[in-house]
PAKOLNU-648633 format. One record per atom (N, C-alpha, C): x, y, z; residue in one letter; residue number from 1; chain. Coordinates in nm, 3 decimals. Layout:
N
{x: X, y: Y, z: Z, rest: a, nr: NUM, kette: A}
...
This chain:
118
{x: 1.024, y: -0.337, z: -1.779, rest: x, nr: 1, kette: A}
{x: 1.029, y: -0.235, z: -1.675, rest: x, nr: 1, kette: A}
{x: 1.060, y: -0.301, z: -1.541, rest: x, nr: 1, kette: A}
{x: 1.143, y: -0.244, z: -1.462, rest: x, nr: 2, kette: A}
{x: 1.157, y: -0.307, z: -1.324, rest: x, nr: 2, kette: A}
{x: 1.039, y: -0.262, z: -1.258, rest: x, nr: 2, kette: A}
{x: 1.042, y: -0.350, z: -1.151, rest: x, nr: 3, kette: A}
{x: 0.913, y: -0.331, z: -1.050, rest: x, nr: 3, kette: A}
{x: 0.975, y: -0.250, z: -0.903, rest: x, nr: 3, kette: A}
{x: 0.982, y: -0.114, z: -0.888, rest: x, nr: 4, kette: A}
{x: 1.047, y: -0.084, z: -0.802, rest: x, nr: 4, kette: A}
{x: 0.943, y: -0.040, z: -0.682, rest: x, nr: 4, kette: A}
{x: 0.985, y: -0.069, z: -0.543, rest: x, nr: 5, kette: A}
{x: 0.893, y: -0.025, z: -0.438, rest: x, nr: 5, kette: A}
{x: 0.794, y: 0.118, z: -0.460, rest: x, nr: 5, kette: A}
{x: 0.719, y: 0.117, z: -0.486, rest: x, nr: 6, kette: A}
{x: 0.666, y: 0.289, z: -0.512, rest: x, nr: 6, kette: A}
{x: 0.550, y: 0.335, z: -0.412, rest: x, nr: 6, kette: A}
{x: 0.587, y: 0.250, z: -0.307, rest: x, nr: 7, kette: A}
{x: 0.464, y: 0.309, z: -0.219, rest: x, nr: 7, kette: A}
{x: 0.445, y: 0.241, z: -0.071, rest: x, nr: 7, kette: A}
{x: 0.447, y: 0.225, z: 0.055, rest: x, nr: 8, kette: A}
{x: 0.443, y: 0.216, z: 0.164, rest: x, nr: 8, kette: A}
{x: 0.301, y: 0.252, z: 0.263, rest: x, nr: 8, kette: A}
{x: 0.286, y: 0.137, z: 0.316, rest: x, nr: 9, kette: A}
{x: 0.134, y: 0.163, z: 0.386, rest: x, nr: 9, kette: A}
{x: 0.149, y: 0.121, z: 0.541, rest: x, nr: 9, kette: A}
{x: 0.112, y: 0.203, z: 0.640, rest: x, nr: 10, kette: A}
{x: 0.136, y: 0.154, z: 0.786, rest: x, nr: 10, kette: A}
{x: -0.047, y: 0.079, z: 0.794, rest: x, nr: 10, kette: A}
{x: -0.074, y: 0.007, z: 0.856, rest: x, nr: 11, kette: A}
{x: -0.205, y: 0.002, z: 0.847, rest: x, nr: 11, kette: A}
{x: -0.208, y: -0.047, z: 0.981, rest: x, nr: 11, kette: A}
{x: -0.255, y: 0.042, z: 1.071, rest: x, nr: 12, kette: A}
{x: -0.244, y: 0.051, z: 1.241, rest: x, nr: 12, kette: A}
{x: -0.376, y: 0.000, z: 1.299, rest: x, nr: 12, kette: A}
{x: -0.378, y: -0.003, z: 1.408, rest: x, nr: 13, kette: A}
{x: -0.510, y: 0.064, z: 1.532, rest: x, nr: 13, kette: A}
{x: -0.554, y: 0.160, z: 1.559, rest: x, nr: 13, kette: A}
{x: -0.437, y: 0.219, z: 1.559, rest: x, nr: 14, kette: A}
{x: -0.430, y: 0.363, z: 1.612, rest: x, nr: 14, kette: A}
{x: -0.359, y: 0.498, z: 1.524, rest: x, nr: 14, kette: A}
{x: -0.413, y: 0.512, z: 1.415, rest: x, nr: 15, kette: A}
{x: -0.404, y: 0.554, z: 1.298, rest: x, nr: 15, kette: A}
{x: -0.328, y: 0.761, z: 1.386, rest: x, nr: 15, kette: A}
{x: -0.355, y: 0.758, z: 1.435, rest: x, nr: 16, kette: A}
{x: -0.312, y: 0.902, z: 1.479, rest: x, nr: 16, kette: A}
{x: -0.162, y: 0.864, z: 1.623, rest: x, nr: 16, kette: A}
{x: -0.204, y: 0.741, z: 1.660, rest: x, nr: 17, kette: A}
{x: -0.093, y: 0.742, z: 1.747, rest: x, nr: 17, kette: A}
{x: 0.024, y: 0.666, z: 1.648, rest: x, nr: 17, kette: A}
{x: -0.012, y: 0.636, z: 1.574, rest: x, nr: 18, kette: A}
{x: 0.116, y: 0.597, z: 1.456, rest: x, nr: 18, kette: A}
{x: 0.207, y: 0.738, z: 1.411, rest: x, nr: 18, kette: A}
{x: 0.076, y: 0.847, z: 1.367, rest: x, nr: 19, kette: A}
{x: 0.115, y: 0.947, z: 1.316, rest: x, nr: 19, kette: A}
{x: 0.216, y: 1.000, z: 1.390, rest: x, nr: 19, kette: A}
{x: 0.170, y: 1.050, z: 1.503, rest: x, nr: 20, kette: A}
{x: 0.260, y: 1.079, z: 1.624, rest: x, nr: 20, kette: A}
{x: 0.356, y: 1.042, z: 1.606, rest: x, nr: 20, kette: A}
{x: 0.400, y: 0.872, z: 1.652, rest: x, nr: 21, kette: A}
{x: 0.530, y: 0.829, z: 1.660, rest: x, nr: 21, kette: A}
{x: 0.606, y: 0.841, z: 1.546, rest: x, nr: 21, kette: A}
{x: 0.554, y: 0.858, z: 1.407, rest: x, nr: 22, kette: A}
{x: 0.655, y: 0.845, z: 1.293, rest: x, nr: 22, kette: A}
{x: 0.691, y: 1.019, z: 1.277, rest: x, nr: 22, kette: A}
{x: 0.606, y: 1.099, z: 1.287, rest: x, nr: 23, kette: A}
{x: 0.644, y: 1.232, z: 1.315, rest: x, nr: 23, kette: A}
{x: 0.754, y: 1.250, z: 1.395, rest: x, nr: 23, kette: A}
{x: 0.731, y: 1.213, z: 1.517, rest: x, nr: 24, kette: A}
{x: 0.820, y: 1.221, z: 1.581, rest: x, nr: 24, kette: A}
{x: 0.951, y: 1.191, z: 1.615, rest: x, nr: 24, kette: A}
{x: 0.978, y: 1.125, z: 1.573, rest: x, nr: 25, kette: A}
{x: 1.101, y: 0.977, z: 1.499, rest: x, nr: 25, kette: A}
{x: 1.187, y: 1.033, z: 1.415, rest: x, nr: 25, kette: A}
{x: 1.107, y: 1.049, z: 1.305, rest: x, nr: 26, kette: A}
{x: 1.167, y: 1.061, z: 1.202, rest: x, nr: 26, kette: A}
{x: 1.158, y: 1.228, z: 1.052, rest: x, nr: 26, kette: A}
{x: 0.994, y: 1.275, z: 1.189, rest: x, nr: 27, kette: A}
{x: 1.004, y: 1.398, z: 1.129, rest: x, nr: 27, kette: A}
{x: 0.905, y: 1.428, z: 0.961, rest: x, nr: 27, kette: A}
{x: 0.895, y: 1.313, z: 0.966, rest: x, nr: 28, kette: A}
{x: 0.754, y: 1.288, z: 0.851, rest: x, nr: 28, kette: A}
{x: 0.659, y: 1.403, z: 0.857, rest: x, nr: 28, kette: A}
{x: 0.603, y: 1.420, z: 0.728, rest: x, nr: 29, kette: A}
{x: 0.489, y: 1.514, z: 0.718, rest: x, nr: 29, kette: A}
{x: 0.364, y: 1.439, z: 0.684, rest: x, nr: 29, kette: A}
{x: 0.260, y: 1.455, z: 0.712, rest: x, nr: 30, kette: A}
{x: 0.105, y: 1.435, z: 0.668, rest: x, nr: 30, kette: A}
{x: 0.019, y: 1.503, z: 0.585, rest: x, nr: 30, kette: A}
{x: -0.017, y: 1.437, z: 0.490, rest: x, nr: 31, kette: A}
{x: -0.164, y: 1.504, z: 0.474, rest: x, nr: 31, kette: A}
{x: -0.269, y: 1.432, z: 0.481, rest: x, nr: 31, kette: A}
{x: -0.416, y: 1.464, z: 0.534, rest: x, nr: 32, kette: A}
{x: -0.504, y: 1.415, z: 0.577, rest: x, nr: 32, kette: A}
{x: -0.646, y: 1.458, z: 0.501, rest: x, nr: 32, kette: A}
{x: -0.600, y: 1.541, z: 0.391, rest: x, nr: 33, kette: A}
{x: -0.680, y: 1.632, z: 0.340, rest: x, nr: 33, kette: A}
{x: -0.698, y: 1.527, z: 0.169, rest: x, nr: 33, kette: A}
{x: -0.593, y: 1.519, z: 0.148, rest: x, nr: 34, kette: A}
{x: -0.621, y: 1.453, z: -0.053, rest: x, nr: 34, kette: A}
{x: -0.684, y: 1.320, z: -0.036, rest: x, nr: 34, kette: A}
{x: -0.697, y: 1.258, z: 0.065, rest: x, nr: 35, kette: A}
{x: -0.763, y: 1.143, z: 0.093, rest: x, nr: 35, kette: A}
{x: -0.843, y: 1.091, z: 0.172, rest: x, nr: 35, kette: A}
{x: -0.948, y: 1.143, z: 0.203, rest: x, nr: 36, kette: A}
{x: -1.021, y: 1.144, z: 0.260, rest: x, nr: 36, kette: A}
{x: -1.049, y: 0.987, z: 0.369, rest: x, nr: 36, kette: A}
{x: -1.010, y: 0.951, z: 0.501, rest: x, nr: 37, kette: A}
{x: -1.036, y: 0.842, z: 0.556, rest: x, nr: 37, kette: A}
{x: -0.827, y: 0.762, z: 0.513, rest: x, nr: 37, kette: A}
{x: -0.754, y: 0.843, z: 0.468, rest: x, nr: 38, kette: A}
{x: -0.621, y: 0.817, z: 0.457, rest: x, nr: 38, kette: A}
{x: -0.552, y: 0.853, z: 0.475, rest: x, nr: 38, kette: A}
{x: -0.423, y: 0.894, z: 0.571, rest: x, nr: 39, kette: A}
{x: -0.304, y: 0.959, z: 0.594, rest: x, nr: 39, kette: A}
{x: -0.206, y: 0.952, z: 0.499, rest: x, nr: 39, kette: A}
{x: -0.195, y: 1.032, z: 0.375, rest: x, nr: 40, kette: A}
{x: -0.040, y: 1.046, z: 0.345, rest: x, nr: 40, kette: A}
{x: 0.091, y: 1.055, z: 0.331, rest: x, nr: 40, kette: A}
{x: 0.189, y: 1.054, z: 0.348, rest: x, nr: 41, kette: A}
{x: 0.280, y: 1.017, z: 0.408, rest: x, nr: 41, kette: A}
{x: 0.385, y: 1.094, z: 0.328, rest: x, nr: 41, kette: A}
{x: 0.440, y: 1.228, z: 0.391, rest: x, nr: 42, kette: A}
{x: 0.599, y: 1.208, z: 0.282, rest: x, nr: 42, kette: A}
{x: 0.767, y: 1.198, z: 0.396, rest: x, nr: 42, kette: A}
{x: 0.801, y: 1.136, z: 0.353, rest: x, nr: 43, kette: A}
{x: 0.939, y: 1.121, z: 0.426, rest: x, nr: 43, kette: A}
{x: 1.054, y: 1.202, z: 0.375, rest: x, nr: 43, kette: A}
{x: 1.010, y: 1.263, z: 0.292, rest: x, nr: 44, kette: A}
{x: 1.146, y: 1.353, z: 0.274, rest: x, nr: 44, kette: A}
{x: 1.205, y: 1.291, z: 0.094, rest: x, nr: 44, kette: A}
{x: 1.165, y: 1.180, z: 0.101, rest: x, nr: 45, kette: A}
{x: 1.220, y: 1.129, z: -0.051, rest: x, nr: 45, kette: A}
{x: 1.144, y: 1.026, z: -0.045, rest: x, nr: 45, kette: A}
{x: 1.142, y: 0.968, z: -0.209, rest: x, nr: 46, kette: A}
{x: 1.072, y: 0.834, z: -0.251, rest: x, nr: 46, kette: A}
{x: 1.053, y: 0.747, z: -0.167, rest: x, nr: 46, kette: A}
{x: 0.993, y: 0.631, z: -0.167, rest: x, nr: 47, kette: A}
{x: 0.923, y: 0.613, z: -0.208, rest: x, nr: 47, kette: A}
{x: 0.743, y: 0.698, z: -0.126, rest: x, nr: 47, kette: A}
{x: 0.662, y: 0.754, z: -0.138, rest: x, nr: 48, kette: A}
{x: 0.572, y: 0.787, z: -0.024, rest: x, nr: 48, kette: A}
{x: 0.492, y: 0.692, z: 0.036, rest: x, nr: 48, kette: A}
{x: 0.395, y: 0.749, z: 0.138, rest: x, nr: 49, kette: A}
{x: 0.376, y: 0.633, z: 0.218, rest: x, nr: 49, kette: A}
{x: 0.225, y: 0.645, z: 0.279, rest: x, nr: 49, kette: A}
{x: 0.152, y: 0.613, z: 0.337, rest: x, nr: 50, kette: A}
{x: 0.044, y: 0.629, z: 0.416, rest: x, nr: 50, kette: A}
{x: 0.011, y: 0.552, z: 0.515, rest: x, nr: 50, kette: A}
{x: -0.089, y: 0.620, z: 0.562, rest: x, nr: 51, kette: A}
{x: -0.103, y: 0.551, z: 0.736, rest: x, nr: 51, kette: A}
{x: -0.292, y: 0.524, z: 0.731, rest: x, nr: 51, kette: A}
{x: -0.301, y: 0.414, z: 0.747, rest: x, nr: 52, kette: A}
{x: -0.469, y: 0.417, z: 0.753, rest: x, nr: 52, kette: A}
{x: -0.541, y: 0.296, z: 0.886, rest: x, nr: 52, kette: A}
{x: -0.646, y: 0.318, z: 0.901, rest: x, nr: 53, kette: A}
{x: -0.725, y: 0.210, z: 1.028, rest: x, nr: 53, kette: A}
{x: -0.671, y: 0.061, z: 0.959, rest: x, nr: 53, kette: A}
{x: -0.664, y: -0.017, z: 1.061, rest: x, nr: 54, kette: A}
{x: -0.685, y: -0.148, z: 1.013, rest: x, nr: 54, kette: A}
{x: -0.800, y: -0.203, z: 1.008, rest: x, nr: 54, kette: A}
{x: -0.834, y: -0.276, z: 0.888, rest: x, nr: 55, kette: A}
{x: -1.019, y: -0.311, z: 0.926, rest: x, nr: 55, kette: A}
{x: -1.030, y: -0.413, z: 0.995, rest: x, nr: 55, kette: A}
{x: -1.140, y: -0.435, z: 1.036, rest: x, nr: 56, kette: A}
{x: -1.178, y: -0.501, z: 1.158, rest: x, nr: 56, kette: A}
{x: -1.150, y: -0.648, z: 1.134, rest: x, nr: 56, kette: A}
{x: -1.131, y: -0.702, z: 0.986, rest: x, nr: 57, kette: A}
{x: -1.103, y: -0.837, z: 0.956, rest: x, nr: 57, kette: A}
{x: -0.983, y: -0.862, z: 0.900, rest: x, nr: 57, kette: A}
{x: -0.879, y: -0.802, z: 0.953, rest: x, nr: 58, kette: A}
{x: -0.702, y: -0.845, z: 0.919, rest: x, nr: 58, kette: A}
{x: -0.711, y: -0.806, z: 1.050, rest: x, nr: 58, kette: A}
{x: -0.588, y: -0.909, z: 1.056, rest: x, nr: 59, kette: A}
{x: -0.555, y: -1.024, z: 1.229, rest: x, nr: 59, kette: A}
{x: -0.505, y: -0.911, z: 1.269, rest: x, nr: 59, kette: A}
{x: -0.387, y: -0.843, z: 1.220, rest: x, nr: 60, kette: A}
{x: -0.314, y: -0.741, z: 1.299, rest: x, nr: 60, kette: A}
{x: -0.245, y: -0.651, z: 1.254, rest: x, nr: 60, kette: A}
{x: -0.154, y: -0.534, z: 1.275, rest: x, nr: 61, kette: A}
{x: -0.176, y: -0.403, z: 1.221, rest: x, nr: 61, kette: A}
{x: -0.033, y: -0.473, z: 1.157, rest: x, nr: 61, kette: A}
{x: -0.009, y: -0.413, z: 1.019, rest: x, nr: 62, kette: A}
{x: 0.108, y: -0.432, z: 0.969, rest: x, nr: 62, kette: A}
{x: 0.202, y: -0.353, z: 0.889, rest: x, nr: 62, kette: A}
{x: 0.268, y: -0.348, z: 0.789, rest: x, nr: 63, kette: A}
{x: 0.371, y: -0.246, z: 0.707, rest: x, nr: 63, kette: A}
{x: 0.311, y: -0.371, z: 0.536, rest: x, nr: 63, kette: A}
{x: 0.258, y: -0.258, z: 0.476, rest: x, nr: 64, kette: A}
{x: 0.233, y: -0.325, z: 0.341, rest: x, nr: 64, kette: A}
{x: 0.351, y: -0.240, z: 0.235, rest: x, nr: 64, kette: A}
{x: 0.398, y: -0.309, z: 0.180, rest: x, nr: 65, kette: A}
{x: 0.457, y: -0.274, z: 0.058, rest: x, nr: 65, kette: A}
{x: 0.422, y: -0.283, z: -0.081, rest: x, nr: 65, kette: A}
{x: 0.397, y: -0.192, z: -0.145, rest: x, nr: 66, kette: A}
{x: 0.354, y: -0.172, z: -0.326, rest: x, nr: 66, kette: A}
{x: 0.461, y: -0.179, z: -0.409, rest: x, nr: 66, kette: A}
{x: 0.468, y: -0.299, z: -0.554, rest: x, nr: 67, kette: A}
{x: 0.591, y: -0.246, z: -0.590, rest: x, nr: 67, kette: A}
{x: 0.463, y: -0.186, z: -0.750, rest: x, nr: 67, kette: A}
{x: 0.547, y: -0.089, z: -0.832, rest: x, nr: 68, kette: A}
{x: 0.515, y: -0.053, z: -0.951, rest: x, nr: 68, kette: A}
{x: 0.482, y: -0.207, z: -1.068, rest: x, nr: 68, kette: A}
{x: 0.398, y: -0.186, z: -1.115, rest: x, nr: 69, kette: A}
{x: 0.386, y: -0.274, z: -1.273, rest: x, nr: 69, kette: A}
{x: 0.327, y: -0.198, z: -1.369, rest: x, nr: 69, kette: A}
{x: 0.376, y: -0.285, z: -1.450, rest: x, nr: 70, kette: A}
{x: 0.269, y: -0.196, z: -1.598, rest: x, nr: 70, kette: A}
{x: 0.137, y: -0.237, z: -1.622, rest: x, nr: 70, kette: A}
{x: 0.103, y: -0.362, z: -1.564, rest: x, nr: 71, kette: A}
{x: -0.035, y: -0.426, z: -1.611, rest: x, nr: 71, kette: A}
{x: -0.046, y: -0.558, z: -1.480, rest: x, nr: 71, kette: A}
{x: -0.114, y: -0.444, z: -1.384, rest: x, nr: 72, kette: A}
{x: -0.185, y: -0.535, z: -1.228, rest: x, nr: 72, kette: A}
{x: -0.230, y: -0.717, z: -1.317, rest: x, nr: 72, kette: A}
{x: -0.323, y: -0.720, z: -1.407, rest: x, nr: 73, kette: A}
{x: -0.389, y: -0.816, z: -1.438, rest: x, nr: 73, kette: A}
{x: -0.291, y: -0.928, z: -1.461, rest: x, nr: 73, kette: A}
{x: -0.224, y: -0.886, z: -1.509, rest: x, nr: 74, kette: A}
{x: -0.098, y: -0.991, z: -1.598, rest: x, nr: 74, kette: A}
{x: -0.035, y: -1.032, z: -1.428, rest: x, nr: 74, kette: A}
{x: 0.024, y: -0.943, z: -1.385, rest: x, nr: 75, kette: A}
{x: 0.086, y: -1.013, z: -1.227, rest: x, nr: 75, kette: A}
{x: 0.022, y: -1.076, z: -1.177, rest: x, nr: 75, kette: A}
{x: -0.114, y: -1.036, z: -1.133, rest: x, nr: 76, kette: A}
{x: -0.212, y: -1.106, z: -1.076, rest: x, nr: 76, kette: A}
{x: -0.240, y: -1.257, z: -1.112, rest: x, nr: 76, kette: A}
{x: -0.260, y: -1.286, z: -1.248, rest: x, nr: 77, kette: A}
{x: -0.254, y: -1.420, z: -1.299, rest: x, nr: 77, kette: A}
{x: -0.136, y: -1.497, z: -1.289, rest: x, nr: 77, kette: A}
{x: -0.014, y: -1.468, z: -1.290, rest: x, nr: 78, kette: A}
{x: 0.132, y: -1.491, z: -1.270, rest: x, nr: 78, kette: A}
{x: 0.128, y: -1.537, z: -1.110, rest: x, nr: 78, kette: A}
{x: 0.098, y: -1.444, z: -1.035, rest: x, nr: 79, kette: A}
{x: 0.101, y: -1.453, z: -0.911, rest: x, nr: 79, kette: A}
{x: 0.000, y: -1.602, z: -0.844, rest: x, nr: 79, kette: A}
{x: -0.099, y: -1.583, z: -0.869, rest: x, nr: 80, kette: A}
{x: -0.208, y: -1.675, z: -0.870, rest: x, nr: 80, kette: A}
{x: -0.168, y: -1.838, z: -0.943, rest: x, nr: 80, kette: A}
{x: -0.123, y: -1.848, z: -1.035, rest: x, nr: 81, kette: A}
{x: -0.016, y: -1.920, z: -1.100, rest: x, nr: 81, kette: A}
{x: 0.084, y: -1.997, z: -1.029, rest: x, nr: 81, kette: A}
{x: 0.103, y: -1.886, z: -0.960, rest: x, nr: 82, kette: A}
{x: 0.263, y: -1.953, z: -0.868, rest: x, nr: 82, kette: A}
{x: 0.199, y: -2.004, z: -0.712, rest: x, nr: 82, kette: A}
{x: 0.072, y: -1.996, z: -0.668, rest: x, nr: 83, kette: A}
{x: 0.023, y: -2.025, z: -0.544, rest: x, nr: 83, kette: A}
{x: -0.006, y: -1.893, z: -0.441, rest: x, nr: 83, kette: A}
{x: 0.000, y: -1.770, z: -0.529, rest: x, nr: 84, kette: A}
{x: -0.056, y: -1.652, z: -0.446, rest: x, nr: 84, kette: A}
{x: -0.218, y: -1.635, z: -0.409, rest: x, nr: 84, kette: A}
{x: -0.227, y: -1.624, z: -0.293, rest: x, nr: 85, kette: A}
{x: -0.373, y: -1.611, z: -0.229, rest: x, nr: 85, kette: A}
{x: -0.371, y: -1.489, z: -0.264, rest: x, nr: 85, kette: A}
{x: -0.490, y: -1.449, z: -0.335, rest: x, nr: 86, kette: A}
{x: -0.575, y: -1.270, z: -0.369, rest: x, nr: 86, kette: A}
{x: -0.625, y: -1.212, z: -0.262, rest: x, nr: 86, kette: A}
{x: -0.575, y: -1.110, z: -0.192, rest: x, nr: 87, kette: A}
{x: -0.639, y: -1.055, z: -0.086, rest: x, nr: 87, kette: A}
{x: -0.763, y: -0.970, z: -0.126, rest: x, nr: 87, kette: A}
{x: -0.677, y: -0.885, z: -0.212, rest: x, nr: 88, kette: A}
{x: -0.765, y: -0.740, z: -0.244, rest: x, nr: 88, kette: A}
{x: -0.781, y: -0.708, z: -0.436, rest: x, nr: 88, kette: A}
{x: -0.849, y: -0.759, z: -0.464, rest: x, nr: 89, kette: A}
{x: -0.879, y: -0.723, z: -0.634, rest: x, nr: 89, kette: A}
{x: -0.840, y: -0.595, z: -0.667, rest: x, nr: 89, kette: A}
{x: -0.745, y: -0.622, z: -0.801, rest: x, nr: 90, kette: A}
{x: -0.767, y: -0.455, z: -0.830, rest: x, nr: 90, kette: A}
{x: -0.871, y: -0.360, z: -0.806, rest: x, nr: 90, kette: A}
{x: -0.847, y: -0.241, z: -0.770, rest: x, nr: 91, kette: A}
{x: -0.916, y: -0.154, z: -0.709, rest: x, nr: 91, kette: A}
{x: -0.840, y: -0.022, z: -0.725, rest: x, nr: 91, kette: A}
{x: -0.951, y: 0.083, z: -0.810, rest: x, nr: 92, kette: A}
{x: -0.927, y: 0.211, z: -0.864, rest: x, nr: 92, kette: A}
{x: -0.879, y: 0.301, z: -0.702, rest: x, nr: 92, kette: A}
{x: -0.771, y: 0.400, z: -0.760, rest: x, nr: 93, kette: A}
{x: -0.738, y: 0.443, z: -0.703, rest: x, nr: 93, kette: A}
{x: -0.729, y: 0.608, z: -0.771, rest: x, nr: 93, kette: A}
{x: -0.886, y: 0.684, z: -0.734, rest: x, nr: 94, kette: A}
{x: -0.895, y: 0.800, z: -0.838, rest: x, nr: 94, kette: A}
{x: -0.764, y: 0.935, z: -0.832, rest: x, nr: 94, kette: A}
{x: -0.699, y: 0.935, z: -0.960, rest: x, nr: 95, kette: A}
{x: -0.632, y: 1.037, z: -0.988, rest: x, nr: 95, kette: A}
{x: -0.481, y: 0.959, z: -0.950, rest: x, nr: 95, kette: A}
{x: -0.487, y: 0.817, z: -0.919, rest: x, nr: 96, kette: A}
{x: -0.299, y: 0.754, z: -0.917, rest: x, nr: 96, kette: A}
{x: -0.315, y: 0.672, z: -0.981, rest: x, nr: 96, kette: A}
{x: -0.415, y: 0.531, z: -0.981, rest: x, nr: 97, kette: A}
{x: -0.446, y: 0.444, z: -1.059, rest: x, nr: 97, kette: A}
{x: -0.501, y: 0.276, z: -1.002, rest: x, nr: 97, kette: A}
{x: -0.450, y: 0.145, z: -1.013, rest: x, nr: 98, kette: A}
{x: -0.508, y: 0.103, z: -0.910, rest: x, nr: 98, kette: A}
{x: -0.401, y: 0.012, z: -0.839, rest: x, nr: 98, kette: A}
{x: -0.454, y: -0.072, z: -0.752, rest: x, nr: 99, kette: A}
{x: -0.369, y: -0.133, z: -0.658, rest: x, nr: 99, kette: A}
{x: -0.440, y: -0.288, z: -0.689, rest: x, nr: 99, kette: A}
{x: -0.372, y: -0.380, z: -0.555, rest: x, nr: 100, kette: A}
{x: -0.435, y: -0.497, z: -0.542, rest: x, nr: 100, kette: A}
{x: -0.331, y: -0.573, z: -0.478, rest: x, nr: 100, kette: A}
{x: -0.388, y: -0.639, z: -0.396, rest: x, nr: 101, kette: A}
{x: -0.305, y: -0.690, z: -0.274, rest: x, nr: 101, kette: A}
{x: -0.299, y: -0.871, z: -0.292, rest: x, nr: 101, kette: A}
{x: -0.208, y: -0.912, z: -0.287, rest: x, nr: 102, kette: A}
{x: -0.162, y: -1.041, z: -0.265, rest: x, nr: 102, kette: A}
{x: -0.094, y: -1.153, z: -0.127, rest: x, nr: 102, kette: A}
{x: -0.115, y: -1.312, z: -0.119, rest: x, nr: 103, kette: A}
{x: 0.017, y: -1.302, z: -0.017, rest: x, nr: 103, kette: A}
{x: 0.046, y: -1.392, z: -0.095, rest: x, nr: 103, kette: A}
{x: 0.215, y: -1.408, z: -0.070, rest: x, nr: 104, kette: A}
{x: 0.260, y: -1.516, z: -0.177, rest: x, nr: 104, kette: A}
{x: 0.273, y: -1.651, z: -0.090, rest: x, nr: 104, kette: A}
{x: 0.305, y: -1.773, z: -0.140, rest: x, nr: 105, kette: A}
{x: 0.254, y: -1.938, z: -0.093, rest: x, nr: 105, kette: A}
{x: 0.338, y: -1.906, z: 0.068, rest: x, nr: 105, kette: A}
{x: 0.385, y: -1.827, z: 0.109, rest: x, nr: 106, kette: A}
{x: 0.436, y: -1.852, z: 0.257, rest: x, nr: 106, kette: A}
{x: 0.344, y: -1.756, z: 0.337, rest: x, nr: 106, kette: A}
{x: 0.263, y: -1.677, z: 0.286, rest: x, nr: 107, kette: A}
{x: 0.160, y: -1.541, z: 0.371, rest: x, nr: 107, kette: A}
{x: 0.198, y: -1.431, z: 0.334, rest: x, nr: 107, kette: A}
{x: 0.301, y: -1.407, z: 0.268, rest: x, nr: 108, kette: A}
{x: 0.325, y: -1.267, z: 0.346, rest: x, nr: 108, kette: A}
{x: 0.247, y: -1.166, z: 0.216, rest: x, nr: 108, kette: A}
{x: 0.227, y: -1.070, z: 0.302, rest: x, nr: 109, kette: A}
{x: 0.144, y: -0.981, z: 0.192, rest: x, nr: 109, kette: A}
{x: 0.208, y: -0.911, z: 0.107, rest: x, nr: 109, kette: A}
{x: 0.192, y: -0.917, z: -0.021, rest: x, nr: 110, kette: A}
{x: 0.250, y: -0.798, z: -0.137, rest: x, nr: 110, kette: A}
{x: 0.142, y: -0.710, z: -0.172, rest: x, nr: 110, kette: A}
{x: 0.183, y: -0.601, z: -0.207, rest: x, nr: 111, kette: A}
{x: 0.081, y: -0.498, z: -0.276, rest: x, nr: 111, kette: A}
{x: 0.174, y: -0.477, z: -0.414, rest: x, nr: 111, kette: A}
{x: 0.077, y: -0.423, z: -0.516, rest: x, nr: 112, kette: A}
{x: 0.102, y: -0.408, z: -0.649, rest: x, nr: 112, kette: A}
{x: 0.040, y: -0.239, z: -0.695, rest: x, nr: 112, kette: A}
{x: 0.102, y: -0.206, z: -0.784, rest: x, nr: 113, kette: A}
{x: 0.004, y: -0.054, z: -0.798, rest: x, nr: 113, kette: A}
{x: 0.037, y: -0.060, z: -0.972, rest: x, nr: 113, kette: A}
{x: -0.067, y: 0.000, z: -1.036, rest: x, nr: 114, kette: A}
{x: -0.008, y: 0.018, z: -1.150, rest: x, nr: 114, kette: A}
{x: -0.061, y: 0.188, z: -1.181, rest: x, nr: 114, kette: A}
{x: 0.001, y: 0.266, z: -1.230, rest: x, nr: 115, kette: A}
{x: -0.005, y: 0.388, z: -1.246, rest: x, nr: 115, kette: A}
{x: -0.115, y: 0.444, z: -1.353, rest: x, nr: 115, kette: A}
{x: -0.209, y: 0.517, z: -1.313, rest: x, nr: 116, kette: A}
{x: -0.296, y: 0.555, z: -1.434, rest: x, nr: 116, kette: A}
{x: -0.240, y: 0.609, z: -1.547, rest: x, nr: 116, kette: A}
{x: -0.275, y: 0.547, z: -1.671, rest: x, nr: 117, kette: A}
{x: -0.221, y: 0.628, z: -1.751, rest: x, nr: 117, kette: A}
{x: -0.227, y: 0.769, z: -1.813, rest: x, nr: 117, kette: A}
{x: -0.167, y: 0.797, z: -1.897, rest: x, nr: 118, kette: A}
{x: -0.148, y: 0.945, z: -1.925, rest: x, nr: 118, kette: A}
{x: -0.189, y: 0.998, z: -2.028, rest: x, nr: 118, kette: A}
């Protein structure tokens, strides 16, 4: 299976003045309601996206990218393998499935999602 981008995360300061500007920009819609403490994100087409606080212990607000896999665990060891620092352990994501965040041997952060099954 290819691993294609399936998901986009703004992770701000200012979680409503983000909203603003990407609304405004570009005309984005929100929901604030299916996720309680998460902004949703649709742009009009694939991939979707969300907007959330940055926590108080990442340096600074950034753009995370998710790509799709079939099995988080297997990348994760692969990844880890190749000199990837584990940010964020898989972690359920009720009613999509789970995630888990990486950076690979130069920093930069990857996110991973794998889809609940069916």
């Amino acid at each position: 299976m290819p691993n294609p981008i399936c998901h986009f995360e703004l992770m701000t300061a200012d979680p409503q003045k983000c909203r603003a500007f990407y609304g405004a920009v570009f005309d984005w819609t929100f929901d604030d309601e299916s996720m309680p403490g998460y902004t949703l994100v649709q742009t009009g087409a694939d991939p979707p996206g969300g907007i959330m606080q940055k926590p108080a212990d990442v340096p600074g607000v950034c753009l995370n990218t998710y790509f799709r896999v079939d099995d988080i665990g297997t990348v994760l060891d692969k990844a880890k393998a190749n000199g990837a620092k584990l940010l964020v352990e898989k972690t359920p994501i009720p009613g999509v499935g789970h995630l888990a965040l990486f950076a690979d041997p130069e920093g930069v952060v990857i996110g991973i999602m794998q889809e609940e099954a069916t």
